[in-house]
Every structure is written in C-alpha cells, then in structure tokens.
C-alpha positions in Angstrom: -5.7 -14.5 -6.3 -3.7 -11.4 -7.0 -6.0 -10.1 -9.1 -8.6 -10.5 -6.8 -6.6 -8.5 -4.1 -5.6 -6.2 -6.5 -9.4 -5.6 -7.2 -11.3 -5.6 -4.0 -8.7 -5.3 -1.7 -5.6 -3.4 -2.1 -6.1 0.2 -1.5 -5.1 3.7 -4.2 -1.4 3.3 -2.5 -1.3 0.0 -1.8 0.6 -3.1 -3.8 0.4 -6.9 -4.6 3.4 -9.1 -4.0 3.0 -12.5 -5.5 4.9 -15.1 -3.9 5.8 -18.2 -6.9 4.8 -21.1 -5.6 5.3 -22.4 -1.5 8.9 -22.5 -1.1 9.2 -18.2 -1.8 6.9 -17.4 0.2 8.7 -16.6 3.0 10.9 -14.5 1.1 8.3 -12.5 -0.8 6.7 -11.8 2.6 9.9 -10.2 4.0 10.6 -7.9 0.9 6.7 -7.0 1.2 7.4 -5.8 5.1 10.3 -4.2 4.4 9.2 -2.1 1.6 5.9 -1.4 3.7 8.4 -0.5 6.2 10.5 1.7 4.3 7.5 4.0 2.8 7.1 5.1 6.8 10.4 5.9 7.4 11.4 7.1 4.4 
C-alpha cells in the first residue's frame, strides 16, 4: 500500500509513513502529524 501512495498519491514534498502492523498505528500517525506539523512552523 505504500508504494501505491508513494506512486499515485504522495506529492514532490510529500512522505509515506508506514505503520507495522495494527497495534503502531496510532503511534506512526502521531510522529506523521507532528513532523507535518513541524515543516509549517519551522
């Protein structure tokens, strides 16, 4: 599934985070928000 974001979705400064397997999910998502987060504010 990655891949296929990586392909189709994911723009030039964009990035994939891949959680591994159900129970890191949660965790993956909240390092992906923060590090969206911390390209706005620097």
């Amino acid at each position: 599934m990655s891949n296929f974001f990586r392909r189709a979705l994911i723009t030039r400064d964009g990035f994939v985070m891949t959680a591994r397997g159900h129970r890191a999910y949660a965790e993956t998502l909240r390092r992906k928000i923060l590090r969206e987060i911390s390209r706005v504010t620097g």
